[in-house]
PQR file of N, CA, C, O and H, with PARSE charges and radii, in Angstrom:
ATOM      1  N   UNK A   1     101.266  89.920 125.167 -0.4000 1.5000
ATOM      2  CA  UNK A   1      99.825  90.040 125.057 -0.0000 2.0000
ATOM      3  C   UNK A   1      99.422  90.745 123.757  0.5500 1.7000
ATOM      4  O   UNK A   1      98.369  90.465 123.184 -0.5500 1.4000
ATOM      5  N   UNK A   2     100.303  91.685 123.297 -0.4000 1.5000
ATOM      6  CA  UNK A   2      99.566  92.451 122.105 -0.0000 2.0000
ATOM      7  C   UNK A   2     100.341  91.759 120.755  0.5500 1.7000
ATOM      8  O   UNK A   2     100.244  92.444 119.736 -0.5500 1.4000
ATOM      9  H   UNK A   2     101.158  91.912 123.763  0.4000 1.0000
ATOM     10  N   UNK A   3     100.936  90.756 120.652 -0.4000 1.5000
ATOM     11  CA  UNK A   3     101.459  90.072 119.983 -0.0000 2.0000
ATOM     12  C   UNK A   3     100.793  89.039 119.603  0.5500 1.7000
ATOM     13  O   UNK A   3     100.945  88.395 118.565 -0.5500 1.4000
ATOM     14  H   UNK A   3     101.015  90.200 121.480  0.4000 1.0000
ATOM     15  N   UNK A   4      99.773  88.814 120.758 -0.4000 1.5000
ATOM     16  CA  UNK A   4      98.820  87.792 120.357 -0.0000 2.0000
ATOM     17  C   UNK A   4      97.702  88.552 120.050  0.5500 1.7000
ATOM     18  O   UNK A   4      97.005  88.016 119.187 -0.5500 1.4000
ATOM     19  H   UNK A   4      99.650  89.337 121.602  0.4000 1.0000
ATOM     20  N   UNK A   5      97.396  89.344 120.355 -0.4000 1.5000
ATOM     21  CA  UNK A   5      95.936  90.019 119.598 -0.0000 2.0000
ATOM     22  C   UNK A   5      96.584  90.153 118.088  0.5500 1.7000
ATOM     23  O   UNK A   5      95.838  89.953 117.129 -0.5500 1.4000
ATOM     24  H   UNK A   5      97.962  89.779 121.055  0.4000 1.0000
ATOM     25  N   UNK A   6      97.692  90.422 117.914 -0.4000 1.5000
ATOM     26  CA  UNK A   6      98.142  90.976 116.400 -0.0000 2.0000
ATOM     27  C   UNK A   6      98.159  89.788 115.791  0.5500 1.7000
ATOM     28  O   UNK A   6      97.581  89.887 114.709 -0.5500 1.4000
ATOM     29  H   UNK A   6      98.297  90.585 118.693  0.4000 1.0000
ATOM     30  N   UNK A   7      98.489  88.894 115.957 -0.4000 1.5000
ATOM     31  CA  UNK A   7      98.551  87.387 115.505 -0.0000 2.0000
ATOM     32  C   UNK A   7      97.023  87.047 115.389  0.5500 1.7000
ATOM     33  O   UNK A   7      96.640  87.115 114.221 -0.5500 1.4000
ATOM     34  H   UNK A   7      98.958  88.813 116.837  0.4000 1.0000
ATOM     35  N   UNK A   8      96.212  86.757 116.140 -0.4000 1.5000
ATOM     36  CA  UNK A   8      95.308  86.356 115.953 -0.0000 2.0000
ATOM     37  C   UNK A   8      93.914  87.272 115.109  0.5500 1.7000
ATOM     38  O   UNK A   8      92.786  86.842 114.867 -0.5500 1.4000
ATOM     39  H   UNK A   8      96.523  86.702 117.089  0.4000 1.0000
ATOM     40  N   UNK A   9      94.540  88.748 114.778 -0.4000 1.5000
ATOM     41  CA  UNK A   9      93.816  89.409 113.936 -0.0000 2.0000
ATOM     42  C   UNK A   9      94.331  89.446 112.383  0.5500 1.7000
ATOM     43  O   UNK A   9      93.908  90.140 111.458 -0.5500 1.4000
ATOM     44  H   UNK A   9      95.457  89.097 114.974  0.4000 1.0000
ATOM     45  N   UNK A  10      95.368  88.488 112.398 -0.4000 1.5000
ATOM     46  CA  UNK A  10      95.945  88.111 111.298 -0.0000 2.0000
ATOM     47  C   UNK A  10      95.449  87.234 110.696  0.5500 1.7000
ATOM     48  O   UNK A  10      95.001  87.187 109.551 -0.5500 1.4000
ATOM     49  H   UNK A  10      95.712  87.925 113.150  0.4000 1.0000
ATOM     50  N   UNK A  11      95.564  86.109 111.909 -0.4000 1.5000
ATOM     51  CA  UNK A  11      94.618  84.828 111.075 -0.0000 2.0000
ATOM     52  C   UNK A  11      93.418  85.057 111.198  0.5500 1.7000
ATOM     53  O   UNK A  11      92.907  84.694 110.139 -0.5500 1.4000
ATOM     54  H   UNK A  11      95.928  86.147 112.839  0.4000 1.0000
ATOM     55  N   UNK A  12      92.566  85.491 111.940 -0.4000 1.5000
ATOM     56  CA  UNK A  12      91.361  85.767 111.147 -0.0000 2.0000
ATOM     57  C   UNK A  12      91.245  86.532 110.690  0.5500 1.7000
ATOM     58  O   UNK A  12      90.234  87.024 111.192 -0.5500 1.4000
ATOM     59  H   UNK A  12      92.982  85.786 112.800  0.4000 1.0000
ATOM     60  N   UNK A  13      91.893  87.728 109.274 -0.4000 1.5000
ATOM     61  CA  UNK A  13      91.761  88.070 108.435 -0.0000 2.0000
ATOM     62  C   UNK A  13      92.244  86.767 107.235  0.5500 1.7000
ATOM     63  O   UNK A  13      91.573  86.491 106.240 -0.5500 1.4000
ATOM     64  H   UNK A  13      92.714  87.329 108.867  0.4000 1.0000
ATOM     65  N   UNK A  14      93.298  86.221 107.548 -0.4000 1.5000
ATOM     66  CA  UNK A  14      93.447  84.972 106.770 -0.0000 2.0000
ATOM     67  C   UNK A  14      92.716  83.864 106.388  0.5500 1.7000
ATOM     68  O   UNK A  14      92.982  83.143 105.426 -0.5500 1.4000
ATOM     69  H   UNK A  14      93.843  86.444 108.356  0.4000 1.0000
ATOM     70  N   UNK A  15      91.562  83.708 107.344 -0.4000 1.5000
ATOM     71  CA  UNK A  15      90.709  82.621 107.397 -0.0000 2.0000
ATOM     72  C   UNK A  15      89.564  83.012 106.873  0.5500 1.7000
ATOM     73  O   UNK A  15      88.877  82.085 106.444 -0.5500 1.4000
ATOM     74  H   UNK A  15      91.347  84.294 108.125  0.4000 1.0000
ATOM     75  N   UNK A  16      88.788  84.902 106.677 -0.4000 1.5000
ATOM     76  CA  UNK A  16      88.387  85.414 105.763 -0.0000 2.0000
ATOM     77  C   UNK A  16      88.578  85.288 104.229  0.5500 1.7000
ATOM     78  O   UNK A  16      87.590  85.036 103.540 -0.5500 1.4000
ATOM     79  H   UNK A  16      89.346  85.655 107.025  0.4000 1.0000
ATOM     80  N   UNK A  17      89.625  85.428 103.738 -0.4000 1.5000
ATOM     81  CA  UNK A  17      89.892  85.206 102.966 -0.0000 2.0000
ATOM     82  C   UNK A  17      90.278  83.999 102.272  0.5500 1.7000
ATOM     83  O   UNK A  17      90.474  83.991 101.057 -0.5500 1.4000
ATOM     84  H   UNK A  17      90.428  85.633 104.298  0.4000 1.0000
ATOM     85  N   UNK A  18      90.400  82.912 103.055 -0.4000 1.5000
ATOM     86  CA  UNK A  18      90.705  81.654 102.780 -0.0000 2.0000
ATOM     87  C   UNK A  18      88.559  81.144 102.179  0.5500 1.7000
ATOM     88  O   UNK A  18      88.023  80.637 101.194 -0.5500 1.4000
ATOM     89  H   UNK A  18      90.241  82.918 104.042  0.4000 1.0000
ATOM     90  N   UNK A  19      88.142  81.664 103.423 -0.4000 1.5000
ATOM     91  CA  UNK A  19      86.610  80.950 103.260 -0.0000 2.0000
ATOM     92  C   UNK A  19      86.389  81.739 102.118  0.5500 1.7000
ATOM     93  O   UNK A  19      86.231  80.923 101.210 -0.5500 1.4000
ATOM     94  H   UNK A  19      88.578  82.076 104.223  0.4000 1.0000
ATOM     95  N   UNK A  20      86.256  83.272 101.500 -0.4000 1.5000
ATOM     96  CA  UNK A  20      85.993  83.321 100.300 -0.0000 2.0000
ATOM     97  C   UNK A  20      86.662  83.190  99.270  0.5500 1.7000
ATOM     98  O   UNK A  20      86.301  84.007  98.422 -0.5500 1.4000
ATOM     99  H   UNK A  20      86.385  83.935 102.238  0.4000 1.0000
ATOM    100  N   UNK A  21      87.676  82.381  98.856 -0.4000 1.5000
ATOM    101  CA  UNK A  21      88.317  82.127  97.623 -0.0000 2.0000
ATOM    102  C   UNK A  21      87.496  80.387  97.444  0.5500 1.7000
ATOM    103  O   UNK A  21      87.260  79.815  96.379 -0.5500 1.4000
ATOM    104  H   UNK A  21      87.969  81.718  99.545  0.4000 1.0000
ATOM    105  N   UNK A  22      87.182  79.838  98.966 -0.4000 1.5000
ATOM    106  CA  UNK A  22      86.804  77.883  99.258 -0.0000 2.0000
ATOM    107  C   UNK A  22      85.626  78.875  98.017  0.5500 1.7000
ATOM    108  O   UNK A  22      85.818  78.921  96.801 -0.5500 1.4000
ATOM    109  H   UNK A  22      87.373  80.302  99.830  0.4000 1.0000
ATOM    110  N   UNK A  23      84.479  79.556  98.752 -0.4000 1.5000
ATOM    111  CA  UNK A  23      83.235  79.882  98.103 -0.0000 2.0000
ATOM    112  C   UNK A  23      83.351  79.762  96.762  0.5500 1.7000
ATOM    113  O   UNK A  23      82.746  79.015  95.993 -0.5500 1.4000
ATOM    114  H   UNK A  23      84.323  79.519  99.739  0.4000 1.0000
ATOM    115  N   UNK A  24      84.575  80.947  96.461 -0.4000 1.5000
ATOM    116  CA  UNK A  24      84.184  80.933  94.639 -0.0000 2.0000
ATOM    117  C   UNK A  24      84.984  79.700  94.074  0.5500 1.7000
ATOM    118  O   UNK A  24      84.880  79.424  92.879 -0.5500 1.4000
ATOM    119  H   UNK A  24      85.067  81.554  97.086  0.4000 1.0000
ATOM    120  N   UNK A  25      85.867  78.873  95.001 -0.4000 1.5000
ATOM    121  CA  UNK A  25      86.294  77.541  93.971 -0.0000 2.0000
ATOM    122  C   UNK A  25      84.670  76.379  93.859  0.5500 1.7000
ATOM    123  O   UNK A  25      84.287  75.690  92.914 -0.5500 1.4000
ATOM    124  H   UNK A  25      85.952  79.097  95.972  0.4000 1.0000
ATOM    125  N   UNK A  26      84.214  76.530  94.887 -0.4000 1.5000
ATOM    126  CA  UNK A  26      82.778  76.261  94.924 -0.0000 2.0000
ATOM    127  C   UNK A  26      82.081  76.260  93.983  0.5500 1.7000
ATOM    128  O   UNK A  26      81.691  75.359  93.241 -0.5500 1.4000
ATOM    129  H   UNK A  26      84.526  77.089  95.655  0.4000 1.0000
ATOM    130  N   UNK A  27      81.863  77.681  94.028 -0.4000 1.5000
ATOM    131  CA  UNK A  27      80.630  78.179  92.862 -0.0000 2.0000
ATOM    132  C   UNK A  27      81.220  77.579  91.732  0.5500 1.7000
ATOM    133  O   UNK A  27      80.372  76.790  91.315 -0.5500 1.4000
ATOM    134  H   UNK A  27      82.181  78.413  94.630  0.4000 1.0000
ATOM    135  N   UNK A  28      82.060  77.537  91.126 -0.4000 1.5000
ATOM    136  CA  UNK A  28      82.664  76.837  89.946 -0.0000 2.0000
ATOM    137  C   UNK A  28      82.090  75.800  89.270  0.5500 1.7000
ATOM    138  O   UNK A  28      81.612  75.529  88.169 -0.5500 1.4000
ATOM    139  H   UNK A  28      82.749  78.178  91.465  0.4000 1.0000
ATOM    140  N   UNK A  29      82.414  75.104  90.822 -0.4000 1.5000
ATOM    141  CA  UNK A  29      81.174  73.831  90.220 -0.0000 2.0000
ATOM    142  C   UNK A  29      79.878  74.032  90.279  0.5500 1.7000
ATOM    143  O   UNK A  29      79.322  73.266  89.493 -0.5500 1.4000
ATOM    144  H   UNK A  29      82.803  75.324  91.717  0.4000 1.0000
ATOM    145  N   UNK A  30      79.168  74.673  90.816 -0.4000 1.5000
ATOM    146  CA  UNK A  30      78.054  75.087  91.103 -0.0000 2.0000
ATOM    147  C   UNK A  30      77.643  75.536  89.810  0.5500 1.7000
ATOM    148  O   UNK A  30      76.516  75.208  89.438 -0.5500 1.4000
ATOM    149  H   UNK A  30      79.620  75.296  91.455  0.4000 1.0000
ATOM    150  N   UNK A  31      78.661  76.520  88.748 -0.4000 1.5000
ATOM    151  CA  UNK A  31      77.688  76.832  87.385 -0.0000 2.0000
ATOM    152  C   UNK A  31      77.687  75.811  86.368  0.5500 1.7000
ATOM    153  O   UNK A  31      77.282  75.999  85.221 -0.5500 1.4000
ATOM    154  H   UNK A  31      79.576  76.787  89.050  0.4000 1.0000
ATOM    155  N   UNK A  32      78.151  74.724  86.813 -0.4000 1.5000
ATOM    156  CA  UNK A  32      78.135  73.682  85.650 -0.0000 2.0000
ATOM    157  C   UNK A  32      77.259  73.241  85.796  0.5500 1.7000
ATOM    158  O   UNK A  32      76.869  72.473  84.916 -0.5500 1.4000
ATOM    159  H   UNK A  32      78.480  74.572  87.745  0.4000 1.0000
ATOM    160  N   UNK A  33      76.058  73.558  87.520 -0.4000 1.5000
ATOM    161  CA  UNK A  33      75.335  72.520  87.446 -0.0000 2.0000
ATOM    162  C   UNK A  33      73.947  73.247  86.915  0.5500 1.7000
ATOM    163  O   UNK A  33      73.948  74.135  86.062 -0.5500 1.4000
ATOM    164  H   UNK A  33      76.375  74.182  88.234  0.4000 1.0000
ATOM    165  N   UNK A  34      73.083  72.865  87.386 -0.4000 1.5000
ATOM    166  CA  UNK A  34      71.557  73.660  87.093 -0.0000 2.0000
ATOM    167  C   UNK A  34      70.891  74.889  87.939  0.5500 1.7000
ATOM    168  O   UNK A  34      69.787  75.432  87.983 -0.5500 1.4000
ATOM    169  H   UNK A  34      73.083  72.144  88.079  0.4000 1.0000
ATOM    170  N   UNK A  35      72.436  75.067  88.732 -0.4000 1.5000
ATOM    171  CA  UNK A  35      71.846  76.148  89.698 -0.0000 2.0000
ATOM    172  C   UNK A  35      71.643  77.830  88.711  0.5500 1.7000
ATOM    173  O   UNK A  35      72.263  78.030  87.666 -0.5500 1.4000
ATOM    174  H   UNK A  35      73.333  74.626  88.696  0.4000 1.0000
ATOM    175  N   UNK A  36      70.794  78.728  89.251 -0.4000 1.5000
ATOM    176  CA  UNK A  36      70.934  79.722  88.113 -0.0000 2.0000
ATOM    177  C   UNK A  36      71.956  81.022  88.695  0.5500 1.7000
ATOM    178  O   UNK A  36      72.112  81.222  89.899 -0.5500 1.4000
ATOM    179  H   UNK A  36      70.290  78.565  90.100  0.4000 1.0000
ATOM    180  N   UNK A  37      72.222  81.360  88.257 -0.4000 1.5000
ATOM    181  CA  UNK A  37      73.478  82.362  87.668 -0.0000 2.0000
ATOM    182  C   UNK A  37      72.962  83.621  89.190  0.5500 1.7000
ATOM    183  O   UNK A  37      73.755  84.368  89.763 -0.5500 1.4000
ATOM    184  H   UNK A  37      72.095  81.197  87.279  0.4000 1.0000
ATOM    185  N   UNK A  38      71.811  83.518  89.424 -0.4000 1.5000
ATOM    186  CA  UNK A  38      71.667  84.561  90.609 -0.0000 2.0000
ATOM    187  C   UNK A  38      71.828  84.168  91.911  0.5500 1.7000
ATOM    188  O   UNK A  38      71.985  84.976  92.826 -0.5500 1.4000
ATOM    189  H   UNK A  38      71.167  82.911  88.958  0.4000 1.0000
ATOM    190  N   UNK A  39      71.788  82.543  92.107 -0.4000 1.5000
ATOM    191  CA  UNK A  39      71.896  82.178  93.097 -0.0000 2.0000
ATOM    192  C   UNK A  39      73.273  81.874  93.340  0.5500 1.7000
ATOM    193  O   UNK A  39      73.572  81.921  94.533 -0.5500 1.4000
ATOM    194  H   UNK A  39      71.660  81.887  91.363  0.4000 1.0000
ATOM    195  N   UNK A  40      74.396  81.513  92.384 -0.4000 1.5000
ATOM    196  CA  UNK A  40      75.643  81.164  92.909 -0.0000 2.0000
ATOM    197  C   UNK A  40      76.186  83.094  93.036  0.5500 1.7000
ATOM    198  O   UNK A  40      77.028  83.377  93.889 -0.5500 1.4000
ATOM    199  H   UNK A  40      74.153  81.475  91.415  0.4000 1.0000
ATOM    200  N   UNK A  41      75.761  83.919  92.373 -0.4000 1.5000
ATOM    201  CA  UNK A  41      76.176  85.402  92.404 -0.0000 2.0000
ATOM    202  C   UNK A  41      75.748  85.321  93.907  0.5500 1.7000
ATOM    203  O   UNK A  41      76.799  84.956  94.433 -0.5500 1.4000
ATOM    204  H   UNK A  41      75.077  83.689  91.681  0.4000 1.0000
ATOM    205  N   UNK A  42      75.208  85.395  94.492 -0.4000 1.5000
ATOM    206  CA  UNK A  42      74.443  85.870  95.504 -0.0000 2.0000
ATOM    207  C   UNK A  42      75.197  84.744  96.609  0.5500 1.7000
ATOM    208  O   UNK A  42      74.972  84.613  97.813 -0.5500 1.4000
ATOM    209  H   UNK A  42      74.354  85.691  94.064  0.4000 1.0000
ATOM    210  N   UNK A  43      75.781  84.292  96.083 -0.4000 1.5000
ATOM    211  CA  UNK A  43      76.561  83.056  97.347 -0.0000 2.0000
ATOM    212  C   UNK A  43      77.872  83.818  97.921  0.5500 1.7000
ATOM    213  O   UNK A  43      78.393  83.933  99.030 -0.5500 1.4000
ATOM    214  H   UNK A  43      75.963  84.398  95.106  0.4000 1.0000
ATOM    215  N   UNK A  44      78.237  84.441  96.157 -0.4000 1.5000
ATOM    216  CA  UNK A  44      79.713  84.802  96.232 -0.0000 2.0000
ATOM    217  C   UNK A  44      79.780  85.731  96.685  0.5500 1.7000
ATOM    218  O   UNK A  44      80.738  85.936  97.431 -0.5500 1.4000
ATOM    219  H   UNK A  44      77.813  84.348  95.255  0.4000 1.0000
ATOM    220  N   UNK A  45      78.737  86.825  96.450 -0.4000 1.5000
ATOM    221  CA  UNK A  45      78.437  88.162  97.188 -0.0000 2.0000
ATOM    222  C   UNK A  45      78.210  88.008  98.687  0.5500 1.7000
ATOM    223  O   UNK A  45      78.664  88.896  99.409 -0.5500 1.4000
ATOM    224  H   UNK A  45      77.959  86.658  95.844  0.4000 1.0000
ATOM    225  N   UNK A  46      77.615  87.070  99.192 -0.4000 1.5000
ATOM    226  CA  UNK A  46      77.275  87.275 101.198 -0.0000 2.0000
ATOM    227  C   UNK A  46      78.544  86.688 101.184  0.5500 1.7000
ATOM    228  O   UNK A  46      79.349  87.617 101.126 -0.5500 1.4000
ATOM    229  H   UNK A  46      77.246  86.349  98.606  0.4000 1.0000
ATOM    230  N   UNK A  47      79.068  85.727 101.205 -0.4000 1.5000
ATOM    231  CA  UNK A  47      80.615  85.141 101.829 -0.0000 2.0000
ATOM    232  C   UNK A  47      81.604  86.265 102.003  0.5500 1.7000
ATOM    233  O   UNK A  47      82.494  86.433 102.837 -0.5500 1.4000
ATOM    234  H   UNK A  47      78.414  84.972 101.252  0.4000 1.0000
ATOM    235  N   UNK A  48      81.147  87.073 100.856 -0.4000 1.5000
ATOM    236  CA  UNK A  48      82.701  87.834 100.412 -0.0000 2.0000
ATOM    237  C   UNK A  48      82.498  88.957 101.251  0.5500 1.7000
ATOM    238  O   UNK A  48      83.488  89.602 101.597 -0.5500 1.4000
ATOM    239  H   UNK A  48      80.424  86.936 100.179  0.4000 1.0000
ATOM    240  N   UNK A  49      81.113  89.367 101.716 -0.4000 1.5000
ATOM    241  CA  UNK A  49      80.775  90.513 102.638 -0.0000 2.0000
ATOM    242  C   UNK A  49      81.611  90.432 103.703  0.5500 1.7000
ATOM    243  O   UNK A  49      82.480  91.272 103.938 -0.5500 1.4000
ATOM    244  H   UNK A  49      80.309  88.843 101.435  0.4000 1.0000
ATOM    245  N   UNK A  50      81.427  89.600 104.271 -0.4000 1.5000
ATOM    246  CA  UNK A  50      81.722  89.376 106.039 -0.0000 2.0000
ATOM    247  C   UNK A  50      83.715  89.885 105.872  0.5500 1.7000
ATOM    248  O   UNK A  50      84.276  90.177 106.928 -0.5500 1.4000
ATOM    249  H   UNK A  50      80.722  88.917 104.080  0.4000 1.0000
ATOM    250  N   UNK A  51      84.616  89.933 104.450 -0.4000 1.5000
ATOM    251  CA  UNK A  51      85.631  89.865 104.967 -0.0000 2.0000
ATOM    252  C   UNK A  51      85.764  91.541 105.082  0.5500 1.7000
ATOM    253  O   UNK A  51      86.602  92.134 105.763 -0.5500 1.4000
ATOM    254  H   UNK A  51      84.161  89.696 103.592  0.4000 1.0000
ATOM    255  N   UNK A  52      84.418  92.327 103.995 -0.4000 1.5000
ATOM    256  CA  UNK A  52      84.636  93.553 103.737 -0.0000 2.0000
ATOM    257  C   UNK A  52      84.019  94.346 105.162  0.5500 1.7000
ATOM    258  O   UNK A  52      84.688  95.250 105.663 -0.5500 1.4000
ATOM    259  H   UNK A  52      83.738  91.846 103.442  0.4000 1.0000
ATOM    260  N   UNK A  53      82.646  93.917 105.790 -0.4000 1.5000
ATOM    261  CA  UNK A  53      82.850  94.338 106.650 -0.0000 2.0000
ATOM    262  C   UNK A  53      83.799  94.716 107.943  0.5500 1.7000
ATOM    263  O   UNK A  53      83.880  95.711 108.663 -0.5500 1.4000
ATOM    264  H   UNK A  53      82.103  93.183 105.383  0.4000 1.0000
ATOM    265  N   UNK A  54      84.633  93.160 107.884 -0.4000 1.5000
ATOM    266  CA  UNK A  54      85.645  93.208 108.452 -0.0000 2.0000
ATOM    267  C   UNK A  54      86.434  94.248 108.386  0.5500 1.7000
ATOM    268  O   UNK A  54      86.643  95.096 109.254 -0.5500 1.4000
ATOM    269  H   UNK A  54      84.567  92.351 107.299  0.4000 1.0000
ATOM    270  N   UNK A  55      86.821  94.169 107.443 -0.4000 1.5000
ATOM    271  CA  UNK A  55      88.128  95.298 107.027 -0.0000 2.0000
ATOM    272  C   UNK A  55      87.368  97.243 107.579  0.5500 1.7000
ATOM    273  O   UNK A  55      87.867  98.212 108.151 -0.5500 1.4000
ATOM    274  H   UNK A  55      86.651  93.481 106.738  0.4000 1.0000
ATOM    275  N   UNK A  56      86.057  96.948 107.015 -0.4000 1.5000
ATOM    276  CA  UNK A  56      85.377  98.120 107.364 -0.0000 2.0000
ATOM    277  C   UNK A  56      85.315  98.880 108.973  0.5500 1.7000
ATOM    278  O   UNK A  56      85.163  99.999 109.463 -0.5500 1.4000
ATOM    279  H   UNK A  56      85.652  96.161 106.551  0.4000 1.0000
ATOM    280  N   UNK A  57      85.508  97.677 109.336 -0.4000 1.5000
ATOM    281  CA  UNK A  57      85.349  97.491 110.828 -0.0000 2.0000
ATOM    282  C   UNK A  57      86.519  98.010 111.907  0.5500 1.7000
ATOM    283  O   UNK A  57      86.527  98.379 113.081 -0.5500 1.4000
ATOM    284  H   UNK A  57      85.632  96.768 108.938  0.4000 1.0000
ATOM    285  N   UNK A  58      87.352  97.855 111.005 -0.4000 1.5000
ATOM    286  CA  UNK A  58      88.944  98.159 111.539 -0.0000 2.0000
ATOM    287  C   UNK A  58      89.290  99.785 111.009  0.5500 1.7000
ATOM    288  O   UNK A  58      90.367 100.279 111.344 -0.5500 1.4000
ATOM    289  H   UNK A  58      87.345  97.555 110.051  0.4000 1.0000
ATOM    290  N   UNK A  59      88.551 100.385 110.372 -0.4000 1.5000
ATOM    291  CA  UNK A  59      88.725 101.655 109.857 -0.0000 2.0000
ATOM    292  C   UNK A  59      87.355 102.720 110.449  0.5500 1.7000
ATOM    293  O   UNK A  59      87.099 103.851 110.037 -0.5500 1.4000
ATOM    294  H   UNK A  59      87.677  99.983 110.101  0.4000 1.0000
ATOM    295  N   UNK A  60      86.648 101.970 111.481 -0.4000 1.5000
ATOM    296  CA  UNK A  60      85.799 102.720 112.352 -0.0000 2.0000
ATOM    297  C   UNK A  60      86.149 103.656 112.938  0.5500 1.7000
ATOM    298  O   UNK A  60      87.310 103.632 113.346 -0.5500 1.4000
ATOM    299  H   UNK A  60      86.856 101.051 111.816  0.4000 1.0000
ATOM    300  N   UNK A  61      85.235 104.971 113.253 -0.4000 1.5000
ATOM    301  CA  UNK A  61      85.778 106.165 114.068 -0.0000 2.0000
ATOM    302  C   UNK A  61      85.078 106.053 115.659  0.5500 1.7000
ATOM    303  O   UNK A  61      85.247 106.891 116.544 -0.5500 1.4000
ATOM    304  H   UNK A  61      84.291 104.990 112.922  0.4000 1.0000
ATOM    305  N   UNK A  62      84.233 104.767 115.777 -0.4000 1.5000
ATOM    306  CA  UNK A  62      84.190 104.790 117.082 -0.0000 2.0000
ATOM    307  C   UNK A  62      83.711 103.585 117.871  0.5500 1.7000
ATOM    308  O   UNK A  62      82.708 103.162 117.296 -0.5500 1.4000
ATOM    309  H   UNK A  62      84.095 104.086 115.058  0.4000 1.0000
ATOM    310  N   UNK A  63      83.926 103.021 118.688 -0.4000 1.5000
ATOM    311  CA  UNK A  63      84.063 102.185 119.105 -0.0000 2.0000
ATOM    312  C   UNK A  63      82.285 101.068 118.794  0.5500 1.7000
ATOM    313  O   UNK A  63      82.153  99.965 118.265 -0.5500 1.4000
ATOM    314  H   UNK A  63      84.740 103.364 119.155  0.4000 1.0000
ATOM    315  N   UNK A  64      81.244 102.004 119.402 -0.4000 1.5000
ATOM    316  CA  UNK A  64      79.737 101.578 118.053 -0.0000 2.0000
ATOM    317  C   UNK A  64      79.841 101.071 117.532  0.5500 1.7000
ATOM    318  O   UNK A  64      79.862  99.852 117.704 -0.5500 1.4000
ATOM    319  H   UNK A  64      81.351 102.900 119.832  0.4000 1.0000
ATOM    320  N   UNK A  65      80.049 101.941 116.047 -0.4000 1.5000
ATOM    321  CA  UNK A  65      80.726 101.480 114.820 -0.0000 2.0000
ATOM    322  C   UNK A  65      81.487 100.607 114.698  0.5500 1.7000
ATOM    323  O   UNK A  65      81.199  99.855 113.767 -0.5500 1.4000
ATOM    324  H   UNK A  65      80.032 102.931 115.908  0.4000 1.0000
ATOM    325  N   UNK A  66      82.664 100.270 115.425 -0.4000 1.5000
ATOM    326  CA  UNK A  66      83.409  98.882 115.354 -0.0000 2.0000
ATOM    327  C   UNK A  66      82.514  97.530 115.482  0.5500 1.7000
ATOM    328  O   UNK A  66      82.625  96.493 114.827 -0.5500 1.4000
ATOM    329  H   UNK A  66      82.898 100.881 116.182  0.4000 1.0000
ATOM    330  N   UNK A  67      81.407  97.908 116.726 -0.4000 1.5000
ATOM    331  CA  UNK A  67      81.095  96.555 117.018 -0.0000 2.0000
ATOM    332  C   UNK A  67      79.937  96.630 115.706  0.5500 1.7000
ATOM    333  O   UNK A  67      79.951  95.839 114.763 -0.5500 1.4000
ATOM    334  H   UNK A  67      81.316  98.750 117.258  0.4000 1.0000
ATOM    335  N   UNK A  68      79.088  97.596 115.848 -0.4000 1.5000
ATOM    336  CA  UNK A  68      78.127  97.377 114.528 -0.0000 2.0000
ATOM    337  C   UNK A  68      78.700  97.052 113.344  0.5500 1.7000
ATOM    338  O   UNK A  68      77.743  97.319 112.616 -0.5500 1.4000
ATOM    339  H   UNK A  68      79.077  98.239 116.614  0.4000 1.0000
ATOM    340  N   UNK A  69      79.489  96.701 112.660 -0.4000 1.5000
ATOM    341  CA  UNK A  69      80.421  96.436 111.316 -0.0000 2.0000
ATOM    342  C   UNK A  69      80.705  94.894 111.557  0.5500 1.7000
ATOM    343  O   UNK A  69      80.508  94.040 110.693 -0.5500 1.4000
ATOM    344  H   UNK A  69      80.266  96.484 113.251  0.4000 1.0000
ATOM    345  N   UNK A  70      81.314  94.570 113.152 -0.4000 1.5000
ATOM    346  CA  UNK A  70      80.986  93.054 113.399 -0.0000 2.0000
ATOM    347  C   UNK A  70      79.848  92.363 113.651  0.5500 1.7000
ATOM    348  O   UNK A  70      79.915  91.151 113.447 -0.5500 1.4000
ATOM    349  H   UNK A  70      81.474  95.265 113.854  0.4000 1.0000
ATOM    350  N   UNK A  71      78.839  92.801 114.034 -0.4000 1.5000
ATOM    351  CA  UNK A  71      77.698  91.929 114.158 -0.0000 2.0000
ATOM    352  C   UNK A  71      77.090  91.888 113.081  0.5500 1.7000
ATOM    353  O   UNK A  71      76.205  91.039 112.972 -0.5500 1.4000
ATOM    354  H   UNK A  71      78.785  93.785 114.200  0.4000 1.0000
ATOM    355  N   UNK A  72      77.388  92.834 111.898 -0.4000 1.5000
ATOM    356  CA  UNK A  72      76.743  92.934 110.697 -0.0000 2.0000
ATOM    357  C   UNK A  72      77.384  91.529 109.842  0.5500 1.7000
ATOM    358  O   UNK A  72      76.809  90.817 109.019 -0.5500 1.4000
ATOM    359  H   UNK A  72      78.107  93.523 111.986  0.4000 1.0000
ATOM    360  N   UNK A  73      78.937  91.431 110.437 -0.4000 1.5000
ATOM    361  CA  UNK A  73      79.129  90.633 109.668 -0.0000 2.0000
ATOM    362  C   UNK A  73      79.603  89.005 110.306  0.5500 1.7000
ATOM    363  O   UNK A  73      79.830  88.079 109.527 -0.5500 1.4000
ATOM    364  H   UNK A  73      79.404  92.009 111.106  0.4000 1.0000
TER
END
């Protein structure tokens, strides 16, 4: 049982990080096009939140705090 919580808090830290690297191969193309420079910033910045809250989330001092760090993100 705790082998699978550990596993599965693995891959979704993996799948965090997988969705923000997709984002910024994204944005890539995104500055070639006519979009402006604040809106693909601002893409790369919310995607990339959710993995930091994450991580934030796991370094909580109380159980609150854990869930508030996830619903934030």
């Amino acid at each position: 049982m705790q082998n699978d919580k550990e596993k599965f808090k693995r891959e979704f830290i993996q799948r965090l990080i997988n969705f923000s690297i997709k984002i910024i191969n994204f944005t890539e193309e995104l500055r070639t096009g006519i979009f402006p420079y604040s809106i693909v910033d601002q893409l790369i910045r919310s995607s990339s939140s959710i993995g930091a809250n994450v991580v934030e989330a796991k370094s909580s001092h109380s159980k609150k705090d854990y869930i508030k760090y996830f619903e934030i993100a």
